[in-house]
Each structure stands twice: as structure tokens, then as C-alpha cells.
SERO-4910 file (N, C-alpha, C, O; in steps of 0.05 Angstrom, whole numbers):
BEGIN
 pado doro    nc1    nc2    nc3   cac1   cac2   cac3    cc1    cc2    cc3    oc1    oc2    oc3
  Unk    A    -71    359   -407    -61    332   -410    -82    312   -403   -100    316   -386
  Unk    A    -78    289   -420   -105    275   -406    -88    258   -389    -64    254   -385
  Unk    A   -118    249   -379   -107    233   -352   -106    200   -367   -123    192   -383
  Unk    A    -81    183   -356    -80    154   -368   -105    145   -364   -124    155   -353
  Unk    A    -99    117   -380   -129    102   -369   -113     75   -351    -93     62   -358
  Unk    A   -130     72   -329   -117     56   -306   -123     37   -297   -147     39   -294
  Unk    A   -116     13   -289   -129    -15   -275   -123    -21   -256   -103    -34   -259
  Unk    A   -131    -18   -225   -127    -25   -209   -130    -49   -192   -151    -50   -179
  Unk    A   -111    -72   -189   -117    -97   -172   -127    -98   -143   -120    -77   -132
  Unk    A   -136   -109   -131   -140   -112    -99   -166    -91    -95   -169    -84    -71
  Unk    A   -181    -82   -110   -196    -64   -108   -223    -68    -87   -241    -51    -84
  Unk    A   -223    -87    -78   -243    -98    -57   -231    -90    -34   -245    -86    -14
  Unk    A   -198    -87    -34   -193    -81     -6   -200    -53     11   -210    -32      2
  Unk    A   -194    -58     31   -194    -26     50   -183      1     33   -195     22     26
  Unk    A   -157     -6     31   -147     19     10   -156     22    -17   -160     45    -26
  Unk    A   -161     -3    -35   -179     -8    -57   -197      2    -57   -200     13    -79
  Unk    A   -215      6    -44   -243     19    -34   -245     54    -41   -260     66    -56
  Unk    A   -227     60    -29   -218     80    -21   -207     97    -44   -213    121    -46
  Unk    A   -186     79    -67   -174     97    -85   -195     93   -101   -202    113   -113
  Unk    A   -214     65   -107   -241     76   -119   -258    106   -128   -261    121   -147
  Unk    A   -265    100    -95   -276    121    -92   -269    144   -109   -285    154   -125
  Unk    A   -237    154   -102   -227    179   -109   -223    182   -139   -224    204   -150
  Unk    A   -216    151   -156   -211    155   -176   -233    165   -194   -232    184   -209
  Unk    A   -264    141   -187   -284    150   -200   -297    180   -193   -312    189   -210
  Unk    A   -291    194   -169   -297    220   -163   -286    238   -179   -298    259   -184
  Unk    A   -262    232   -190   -244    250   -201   -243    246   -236   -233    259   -255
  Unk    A   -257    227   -233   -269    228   -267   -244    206   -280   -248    202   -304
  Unk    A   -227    195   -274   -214    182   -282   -232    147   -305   -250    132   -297
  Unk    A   -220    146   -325   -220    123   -338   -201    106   -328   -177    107   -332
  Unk    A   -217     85   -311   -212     71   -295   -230     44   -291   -254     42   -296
  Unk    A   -211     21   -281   -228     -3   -288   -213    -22   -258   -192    -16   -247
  Unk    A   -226    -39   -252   -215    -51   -228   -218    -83   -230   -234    -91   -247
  Unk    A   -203   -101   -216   -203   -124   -213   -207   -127   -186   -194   -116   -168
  Unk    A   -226   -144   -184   -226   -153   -144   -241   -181   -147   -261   -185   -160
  Unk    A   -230   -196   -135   -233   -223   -125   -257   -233   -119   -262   -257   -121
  Unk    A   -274   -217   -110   -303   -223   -104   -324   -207   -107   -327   -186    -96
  Unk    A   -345   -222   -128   -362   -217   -140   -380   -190   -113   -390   -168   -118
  Unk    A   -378   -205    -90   -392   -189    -72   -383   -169    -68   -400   -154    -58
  Unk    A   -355   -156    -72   -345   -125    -74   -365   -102    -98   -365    -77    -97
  Unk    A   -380   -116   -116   -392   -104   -138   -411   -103   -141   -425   -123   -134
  Unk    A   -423    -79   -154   -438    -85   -168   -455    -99   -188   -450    -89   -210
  Unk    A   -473   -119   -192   -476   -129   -209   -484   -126   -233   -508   -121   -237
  Unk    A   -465   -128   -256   -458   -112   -289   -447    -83   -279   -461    -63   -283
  Unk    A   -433    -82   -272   -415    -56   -260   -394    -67   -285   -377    -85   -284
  Unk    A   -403    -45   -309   -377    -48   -321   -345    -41   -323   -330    -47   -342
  Unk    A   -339    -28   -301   -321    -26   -302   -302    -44   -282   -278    -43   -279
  Unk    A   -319    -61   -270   -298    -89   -262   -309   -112   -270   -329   -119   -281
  Unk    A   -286   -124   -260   -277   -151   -266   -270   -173   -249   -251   -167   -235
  Unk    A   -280   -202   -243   -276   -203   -218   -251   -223   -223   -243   -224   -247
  Unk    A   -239   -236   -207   -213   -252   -216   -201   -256   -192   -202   -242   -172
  Unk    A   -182   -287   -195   -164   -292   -173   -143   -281   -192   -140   -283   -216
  Unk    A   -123   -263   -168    -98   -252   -183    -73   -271   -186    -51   -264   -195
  Unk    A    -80   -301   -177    -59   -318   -191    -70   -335   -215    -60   -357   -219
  Unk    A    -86   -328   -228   -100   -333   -246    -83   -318   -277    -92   -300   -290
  Unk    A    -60   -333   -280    -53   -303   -302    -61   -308   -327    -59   -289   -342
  Unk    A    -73   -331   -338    -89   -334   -366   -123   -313   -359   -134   -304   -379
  Unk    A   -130   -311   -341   -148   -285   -335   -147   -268   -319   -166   -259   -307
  Unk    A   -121   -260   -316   -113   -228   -313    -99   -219   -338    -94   -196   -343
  Unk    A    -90   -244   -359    -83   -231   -382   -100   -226   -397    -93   -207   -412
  Unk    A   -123   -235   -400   -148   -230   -423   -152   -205   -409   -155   -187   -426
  Unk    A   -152   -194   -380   -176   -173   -368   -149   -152   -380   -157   -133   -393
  Unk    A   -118   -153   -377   -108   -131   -388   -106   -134   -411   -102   -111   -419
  Unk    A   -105   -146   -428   -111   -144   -465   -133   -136   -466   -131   -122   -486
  Unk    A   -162   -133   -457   -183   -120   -458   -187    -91   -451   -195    -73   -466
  Unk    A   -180    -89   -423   -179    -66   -414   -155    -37   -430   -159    -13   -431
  Unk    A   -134    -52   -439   -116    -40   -445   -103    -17   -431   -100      5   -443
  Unk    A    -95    -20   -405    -88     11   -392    -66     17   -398    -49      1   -405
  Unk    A    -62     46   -395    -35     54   -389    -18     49   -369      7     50   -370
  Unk    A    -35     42   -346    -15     39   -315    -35     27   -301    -59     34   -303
  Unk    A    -26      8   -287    -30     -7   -262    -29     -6   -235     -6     -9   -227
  Unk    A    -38     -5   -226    -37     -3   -198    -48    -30   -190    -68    -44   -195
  Unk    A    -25    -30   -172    -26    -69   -168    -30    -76   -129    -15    -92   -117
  Unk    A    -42    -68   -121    -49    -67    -93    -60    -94    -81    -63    -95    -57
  Unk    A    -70   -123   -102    -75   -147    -85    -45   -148    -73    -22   -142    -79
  Unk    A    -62   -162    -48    -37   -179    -30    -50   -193     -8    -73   -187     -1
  Unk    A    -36   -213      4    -35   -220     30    -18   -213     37      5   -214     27
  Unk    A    -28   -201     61    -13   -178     85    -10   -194    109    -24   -214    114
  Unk    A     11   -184    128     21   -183    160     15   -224    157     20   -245    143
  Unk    A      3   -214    180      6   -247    194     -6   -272    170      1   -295    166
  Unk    A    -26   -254    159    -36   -271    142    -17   -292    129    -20   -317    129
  Unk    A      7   -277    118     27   -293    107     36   -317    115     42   -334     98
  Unk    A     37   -322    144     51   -344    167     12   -365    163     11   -389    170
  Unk    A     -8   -353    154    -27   -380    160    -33   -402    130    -43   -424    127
  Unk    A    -20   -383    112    -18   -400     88     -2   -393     71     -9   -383     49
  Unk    A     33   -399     79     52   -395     63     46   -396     39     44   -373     31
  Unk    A     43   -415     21     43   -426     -3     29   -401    -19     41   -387    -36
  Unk    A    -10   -398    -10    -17   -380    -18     -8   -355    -17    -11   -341    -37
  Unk    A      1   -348     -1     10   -319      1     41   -307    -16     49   -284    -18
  Unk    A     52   -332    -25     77   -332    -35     67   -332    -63     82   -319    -78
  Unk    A     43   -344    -78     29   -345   -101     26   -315   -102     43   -301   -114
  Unk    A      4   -304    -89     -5   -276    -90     16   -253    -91     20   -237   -109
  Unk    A     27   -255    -71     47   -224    -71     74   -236    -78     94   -224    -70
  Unk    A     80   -257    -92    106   -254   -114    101   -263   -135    113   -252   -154
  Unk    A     84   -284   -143     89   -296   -163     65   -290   -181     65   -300   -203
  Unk    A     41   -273   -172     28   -260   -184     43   -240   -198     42   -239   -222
  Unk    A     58   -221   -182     76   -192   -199     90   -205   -217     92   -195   -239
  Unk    A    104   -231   -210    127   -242   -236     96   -243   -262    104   -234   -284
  Unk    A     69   -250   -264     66   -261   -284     48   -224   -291     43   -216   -314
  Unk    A     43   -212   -271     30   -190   -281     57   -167   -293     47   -146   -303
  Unk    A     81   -167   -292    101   -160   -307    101   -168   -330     94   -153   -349
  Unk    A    107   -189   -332    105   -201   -360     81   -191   -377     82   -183   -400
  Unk    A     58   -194   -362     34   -194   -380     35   -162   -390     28   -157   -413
  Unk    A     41   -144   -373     43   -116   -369     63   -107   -397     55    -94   -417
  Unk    A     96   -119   -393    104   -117   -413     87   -123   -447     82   -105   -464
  Unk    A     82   -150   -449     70   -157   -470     50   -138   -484     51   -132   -508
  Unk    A     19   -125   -456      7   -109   -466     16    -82   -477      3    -74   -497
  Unk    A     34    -67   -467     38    -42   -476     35    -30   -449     31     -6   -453
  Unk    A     35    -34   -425     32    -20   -401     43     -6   -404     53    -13   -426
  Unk    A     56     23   -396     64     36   -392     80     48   -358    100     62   -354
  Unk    A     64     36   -343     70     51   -306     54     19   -295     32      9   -299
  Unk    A     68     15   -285     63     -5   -256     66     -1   -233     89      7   -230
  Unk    A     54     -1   -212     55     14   -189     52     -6   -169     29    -15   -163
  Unk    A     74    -14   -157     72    -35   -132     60    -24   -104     75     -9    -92
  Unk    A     35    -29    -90     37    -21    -68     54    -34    -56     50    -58    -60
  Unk    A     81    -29    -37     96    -47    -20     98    -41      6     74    -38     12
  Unk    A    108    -38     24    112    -39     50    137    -28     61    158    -31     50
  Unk    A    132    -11     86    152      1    107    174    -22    122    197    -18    130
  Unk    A    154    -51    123    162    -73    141    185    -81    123    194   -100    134
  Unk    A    200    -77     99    226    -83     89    240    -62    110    262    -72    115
  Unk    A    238    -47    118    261    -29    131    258    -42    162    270    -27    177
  Unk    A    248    -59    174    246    -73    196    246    -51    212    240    -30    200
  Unk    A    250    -50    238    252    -26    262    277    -28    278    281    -31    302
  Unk    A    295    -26    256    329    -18    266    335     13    268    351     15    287
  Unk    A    329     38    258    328     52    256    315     71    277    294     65    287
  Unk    A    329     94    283    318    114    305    325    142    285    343    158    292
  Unk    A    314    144    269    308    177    247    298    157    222    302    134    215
  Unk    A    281    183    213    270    181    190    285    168    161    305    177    150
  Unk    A    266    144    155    281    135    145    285    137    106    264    143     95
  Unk    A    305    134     91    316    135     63    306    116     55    299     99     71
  Unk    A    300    112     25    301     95     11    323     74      8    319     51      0
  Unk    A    338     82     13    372     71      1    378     65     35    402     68     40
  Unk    A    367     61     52    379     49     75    374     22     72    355     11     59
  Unk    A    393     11     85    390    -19     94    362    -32    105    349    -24    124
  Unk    A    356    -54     87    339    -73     99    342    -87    116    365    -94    121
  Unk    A    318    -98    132    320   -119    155    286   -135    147    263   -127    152
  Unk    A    293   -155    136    271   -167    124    261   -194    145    266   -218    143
  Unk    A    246   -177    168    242   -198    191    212   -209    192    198   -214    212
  Unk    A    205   -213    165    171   -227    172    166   -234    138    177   -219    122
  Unk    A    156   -249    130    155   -264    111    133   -241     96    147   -222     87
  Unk    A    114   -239     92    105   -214     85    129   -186     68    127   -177     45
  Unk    A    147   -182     89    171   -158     77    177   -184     63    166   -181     41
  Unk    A    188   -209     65    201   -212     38    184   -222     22    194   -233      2
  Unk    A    163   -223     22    151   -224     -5    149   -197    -20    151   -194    -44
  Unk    A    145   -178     -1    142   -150    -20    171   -137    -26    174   -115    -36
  Unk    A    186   -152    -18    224   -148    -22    222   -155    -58    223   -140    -78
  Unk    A    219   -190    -52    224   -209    -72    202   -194    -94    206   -202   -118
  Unk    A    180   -173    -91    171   -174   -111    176   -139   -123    165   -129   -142
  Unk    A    189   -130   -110    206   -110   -116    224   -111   -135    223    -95   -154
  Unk    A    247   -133   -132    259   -141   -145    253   -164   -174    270   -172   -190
  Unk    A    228   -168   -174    219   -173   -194    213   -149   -223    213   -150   -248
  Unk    A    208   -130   -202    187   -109   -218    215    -90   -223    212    -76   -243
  Unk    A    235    -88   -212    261    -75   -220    269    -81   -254    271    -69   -275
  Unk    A    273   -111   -242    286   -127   -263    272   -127   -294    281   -124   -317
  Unk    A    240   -133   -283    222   -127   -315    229    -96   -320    246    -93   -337
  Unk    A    222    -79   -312    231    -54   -318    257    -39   -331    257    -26   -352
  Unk    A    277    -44   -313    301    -51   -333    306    -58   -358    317    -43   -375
  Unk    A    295    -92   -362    295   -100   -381    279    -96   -413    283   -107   -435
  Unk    A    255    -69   -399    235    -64   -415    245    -38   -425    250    -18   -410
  Unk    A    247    -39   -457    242    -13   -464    217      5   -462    217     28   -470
  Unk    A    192     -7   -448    166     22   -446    154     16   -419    132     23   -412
  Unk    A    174      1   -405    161     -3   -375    169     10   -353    191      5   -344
  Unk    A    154     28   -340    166     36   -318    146     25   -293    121     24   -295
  Unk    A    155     19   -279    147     12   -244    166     28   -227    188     37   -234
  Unk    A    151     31   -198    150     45   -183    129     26   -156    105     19   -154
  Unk    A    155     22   -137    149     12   -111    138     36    -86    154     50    -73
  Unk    A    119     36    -84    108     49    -54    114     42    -22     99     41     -3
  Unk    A    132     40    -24    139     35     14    120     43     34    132     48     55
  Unk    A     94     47     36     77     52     54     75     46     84     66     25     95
  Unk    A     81     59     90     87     58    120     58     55    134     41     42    122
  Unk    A     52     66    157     29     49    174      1     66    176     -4     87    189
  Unk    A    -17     48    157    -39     65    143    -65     60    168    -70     40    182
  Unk    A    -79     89    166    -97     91    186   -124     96    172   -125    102    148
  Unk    A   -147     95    185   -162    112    168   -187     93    157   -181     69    156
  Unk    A   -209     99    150   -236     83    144   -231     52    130   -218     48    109
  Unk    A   -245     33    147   -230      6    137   -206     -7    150   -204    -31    149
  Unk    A   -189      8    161   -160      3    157   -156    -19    196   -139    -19    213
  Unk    A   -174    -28    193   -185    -48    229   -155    -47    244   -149    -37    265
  Unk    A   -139    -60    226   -113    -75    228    -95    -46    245    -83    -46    267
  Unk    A    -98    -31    233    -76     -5    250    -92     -1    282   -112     -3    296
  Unk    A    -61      6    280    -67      6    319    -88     25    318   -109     14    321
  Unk    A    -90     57    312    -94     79    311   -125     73    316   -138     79    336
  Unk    A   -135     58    289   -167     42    287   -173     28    310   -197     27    318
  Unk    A   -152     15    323   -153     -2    344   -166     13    371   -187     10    384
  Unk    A   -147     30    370   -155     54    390   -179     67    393   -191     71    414
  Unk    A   -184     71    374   -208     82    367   -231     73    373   -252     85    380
  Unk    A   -226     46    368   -255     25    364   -245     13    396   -257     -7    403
  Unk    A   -232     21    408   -235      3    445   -251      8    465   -259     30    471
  Unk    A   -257    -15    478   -274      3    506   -259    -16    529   -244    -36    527
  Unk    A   -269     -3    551   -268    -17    570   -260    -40    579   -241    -46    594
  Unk    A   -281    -56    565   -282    -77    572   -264    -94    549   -262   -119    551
  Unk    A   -254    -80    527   -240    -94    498   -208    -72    508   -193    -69    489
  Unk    A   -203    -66    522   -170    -54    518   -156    -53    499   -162    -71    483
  Unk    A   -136    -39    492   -116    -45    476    -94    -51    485    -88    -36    503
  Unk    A    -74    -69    482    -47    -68    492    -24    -57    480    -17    -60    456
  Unk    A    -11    -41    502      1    -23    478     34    -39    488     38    -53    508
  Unk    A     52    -30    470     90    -32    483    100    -10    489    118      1    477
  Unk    A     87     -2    508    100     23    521     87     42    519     63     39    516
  Unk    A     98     75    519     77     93    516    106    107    498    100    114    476
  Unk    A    133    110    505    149    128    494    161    116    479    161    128    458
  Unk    A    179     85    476    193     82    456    180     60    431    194     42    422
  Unk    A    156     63    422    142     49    407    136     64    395    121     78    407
  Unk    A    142     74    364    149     99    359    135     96    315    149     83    299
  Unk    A    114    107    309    103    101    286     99    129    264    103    152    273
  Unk    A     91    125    240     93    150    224     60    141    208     60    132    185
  Unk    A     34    145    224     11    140    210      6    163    191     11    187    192
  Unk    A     -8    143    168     -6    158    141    -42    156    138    -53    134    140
  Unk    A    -53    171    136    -85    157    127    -89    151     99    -76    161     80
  Unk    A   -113    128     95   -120    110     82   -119    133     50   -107    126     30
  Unk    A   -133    156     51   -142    173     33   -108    186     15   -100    187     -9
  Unk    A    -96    192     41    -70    208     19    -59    181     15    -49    183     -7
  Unk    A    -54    155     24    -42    139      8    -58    135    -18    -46    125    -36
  Unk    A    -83    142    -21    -99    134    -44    -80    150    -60    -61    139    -73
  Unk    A    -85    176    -59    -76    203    -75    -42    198    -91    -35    208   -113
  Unk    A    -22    179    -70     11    178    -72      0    160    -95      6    167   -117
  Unk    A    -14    136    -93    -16    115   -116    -24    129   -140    -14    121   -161
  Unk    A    -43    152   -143    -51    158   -164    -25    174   -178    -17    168   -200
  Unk    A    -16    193   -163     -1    208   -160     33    192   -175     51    208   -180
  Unk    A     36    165   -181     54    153   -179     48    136   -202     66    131   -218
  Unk    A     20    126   -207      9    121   -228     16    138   -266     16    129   -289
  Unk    A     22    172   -251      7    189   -275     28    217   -285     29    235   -303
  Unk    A     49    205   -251     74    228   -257     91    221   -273     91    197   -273
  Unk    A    108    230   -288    122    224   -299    158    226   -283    167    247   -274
  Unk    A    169    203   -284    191    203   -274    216    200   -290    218    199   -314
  Unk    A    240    199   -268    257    197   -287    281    178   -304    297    179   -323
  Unk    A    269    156   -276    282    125   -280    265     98   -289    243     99   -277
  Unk    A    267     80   -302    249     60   -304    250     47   -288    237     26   -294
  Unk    A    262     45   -257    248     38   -233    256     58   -208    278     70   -204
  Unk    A    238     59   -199    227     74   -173    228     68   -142    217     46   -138
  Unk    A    236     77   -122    220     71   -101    215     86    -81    235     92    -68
  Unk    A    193     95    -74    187    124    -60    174    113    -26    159     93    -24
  Unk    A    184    129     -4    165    126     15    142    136     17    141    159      9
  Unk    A    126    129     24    102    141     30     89    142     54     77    122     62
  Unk    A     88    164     67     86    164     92     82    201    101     81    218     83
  Unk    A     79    208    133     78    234    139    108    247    146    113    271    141
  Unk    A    126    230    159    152    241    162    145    249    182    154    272    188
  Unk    A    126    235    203    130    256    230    126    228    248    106    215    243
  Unk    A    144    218    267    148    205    285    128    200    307    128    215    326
  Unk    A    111    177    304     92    190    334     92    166    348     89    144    338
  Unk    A     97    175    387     92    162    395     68    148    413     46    159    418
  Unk    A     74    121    421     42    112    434     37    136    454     13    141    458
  Unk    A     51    148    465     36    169    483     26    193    471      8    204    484
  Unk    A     33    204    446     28    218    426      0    213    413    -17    230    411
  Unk    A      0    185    405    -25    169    395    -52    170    407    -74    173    396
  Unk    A    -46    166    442    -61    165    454    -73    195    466    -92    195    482
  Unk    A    -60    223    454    -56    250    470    -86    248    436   -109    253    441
  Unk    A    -78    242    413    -97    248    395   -113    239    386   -124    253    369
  Unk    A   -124    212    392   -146    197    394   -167    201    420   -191    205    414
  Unk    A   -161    202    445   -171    199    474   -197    214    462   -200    229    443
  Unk    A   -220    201    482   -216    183    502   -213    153    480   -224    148    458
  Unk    A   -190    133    500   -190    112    491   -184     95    510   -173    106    528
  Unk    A   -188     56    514   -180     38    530   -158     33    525   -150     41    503
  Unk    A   -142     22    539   -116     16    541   -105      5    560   -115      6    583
  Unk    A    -84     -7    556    -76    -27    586    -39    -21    567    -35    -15    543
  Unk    A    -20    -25    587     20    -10    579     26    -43    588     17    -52    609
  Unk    A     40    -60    571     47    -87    573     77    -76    573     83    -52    576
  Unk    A     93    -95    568    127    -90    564    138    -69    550    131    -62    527
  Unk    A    155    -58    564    154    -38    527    172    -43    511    192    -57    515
  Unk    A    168    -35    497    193    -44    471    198    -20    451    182     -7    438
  Unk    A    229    -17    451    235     -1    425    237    -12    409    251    -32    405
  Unk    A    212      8    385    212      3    361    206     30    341    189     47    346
  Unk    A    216     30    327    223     58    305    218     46    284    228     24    276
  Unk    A    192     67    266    184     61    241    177     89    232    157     98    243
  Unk    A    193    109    211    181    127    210    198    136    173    221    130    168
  Unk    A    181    151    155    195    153    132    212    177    131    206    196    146
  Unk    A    230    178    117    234    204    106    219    202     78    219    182     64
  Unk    A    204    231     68    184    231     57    201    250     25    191    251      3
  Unk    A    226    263     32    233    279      7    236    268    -26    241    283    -45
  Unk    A    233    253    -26    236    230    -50    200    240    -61    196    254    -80
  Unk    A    182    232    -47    153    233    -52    149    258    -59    139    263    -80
  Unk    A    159    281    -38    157    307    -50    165    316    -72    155    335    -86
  Unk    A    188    298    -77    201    319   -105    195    305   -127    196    315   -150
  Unk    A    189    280   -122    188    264   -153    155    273   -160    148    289   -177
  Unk    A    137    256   -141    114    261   -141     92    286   -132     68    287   -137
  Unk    A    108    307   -115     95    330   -110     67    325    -97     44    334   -104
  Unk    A     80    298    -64     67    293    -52     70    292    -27     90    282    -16
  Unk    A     51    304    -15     53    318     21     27    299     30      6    300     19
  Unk    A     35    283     53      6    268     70     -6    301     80      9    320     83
  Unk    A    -30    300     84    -43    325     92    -64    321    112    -73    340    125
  Unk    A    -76    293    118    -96    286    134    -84    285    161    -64    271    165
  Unk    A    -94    298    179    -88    301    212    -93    270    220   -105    254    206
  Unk    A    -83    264    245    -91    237    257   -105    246    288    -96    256    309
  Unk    A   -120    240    282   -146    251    309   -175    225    309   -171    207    292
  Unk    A   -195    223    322   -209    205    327   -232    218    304   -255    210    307
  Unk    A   -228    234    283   -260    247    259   -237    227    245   -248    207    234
  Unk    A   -211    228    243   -200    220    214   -198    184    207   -196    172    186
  Unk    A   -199    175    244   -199    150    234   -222    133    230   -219    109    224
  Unk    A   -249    144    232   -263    119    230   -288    139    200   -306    126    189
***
């Protein structure tokens, strides 16, 4: 079978980087969009550089490129969201409303949302379903809510479109600064980490590499609904004392603690996509 030909957005980022890597390793026809010229090579033909609320040139770059599937990974993430509403509400919703459309129009075939664990908020104490209840407590989850439900609705309404949402739970691993795990890693002494507790602060780290693999993996499988939504994650619960038993030596300072539960159930990934996280979390894997 051949393998689609693919376009991936956000490709400058940490995880962008990363599914790079693997895609061009793996021989894939593949082409990328990233925001800044300084992510590239210069005449690197296989990107493109572009703001992704730009949709009169993200439509030329997908009528040119022509892929089969998308992989759509720009975003403003976490806090970012709270320092420039406006922009961040452009990027991760109202970019997907116009890259749907454009997607339909071209002939896409597979759209692939990276989205987020943070729609399932930290109400939950077991691994969590697809089909459980949301708790959309940070502007960020509802943008990747609101753009879920965008990419449903084009899909639905498309006879040759399928999308597929990635719930990615809490990614570790080269690049990835922002995770505690990296945090840990990279502390000393005199820079601590503060943690909420050691037992009920409770996470399911996924590394940077097998989330690469679920996106491709989700990109190229064939499913059975024209919309999707898979967790992506290890399915194994770990806590800060756990964290700290497989990173050490590391700095650290125990502030308030707080229960909080974030962890996937992963059987959906297995069976649709015939995908298992496989990377250990230890101090070789994260940096």
C-alpha cells in the first residue's frame, strides 16, 4: 500500500520537529508549513512558511501541495492563551474553521487535530474514556473543544472527509521545556521545582516520539467513522512521587498538595489505530 502524501501544520514546534524527523526518516511524501522562515532550511522544498490565520495562503499552499491528510498541530497552547486572547482564539479555532473548509474544497481526505487531555479537566480518579464528561476549565481546552466541534461538523457534512481528534495527554520528551517531567530534569539546586504534593498529583506522561508515531498512525489508518476521537496517552497513572523515584537525582521543594487526576484510557488507540506508547519515562528519555 502506498503511504498518503501528507501536510503537516505547526511544524516548527517541539512535537513538529519531532514528527519531522520521523516522517522524513521513514521515507514519507511529506511537506510542512511553519511560521518561521528560521525553522528551515533555506529552499527546503518541502516547506512552506505561513501564518496559519492566513487562509488565502494556507489555501494556495494546500491546492499546491495537494495531500491526502493533514496533520494540523499549529496552536497556542496553556497559558499562552490567557496573554493574547484574541490571537489565540484566531489560531486554534478559527484557523481549523477555515482549514476545514479549505480541506474539504481540496480533496483532503484525513485531518488530524492535535487536541488536548485539558477538555477532560481533573475530575476524574481512573483512567479516563473518550465519551466521559468534560470540564472545560482554561481557555486553551475550549478552544481545542470549540475546534473539535468544528472538525466534527465539516466531517459529517463531507462526503470524503474524515477527521480525527487526538486527546493528548501530558507530553514529555526532547523539546517538550513546558512538562513537568523536562522540568525535573533540567533542575538544580539552586532552580527547584515546585511540586503539589508527592501522592495525589497524579499524571499519564506520554513522550514526544510515540505521540509523533499516534499522529502518523491516525493520519494513514483507516477508520470507521467520519469523525474520530482517540486518547493518546500511556494508560499508566504516575505519581509526583513516582516521577521523582524515575527521573532522580532531581531539585525539588513539596508546596500544598493538591488532588489532581489526569490519566487516559488508551483502548480506543489500540484498536482503531494499533497503537501502544512504548517509550519508558526515565532521565535518557527526557532530554
Amino acid at each position: 500500500m502506498t503511504n498518503p502524501t501528507l501536510l503537516v501544520t505547526g511544524a516548527g514546534g517541539a512535537v513538529g520537529r519531532r514528527l519531522r524527523a520521523r516522517l522524513d526518516g521513514d521515507g514519507y511524501d511529506a511537506s510542512y508549513v511553519l511560521r518561521s522562515g528560521a525553522d528551515a532550511q533555506p529552499g527546503d522544498p518541502a516547506v512552506d512558511v505561513a501564518d496559519i490565520t492566513d487562509a488565502e495562503r494556507l489555501s494556495a499552499i494546500v491546492e499546491r501541495r495537494r495531500p491526502d491528510a493533514i496533520i494540523h498541530l499549529a496552536a497556542v497552547t496553556g497559558a499562552a492563551c490567557d496573554d493574547d486572547p484574541e490571537r489565540a482564539h484566531a489560531v486554534n479555532v478559527e484557523a481549523v474553521r477555515s482549514l476545514a473548509q479549505i480541506s474539504v474544497a481540496a480533496g483532503v481526505t484525513r485531518l488530524v487535530l492535535a487536541s488536548t487531555s485539558a477538555v477532560y479537566g481533573d475530575q476524574y480518579d481512573a483512567p479516563i474514556t473518550e465519551s466521559g464528561p468534560l470540564a472545560l476549565a482554561s481557555r486553551y481546552a475550549e478552544h481545542k473543544r470549540e475546534a473539535e466541534v468544528i472538525l466534527e461538523a465539516a466531517s459529517r457534512r463531507s462526503a470524503s472527509l474524515s477527521a480525527v481528534a487526538l486527546r493528548i495527554f501530558n507530553v514529555f520528551g526532547p523539546g517538550m521545556r513546558q512538562s513537568l517531567a523536562n522540568r525535573l530534569e533540567a533542575s538544580t539546586p539552586d532552580a527547584p521545582v515546585q511540586l503539589a504534593g508527592l501522592d495525589g498529583f497524579i499524571r499519564d506522561y506520554v513522550h514526544v516520539d510515540d505521540v509523533a508515531d499516534a499522529l502518523v498512525r491516525a493520519a494513514v489508518s483507516p477508520l470507521p467513522d467520519p469523525w474520530t476521537i482517540i486518547n493518546v496517552g500511556t494508560g499508566r497513572p504516575t505519581t509526583n512521587r513516582e516521577l521523582l523515584a524515575a527521573l532522580q537525582p532531581v531539585s525539588y521543594v513539596t508546596g500544598t498538595p493538591r488532588a489532581s487526576y489526569s490519566c487516559a484510557d488508551v483502548a480506543v488507540a489500540r484498536r482503531l489505530l494499533e497503537f501502544t506508547a512504548s517509550r519508558p519515562l526515565n532521565r535518557a528519555t527526557v532530554s
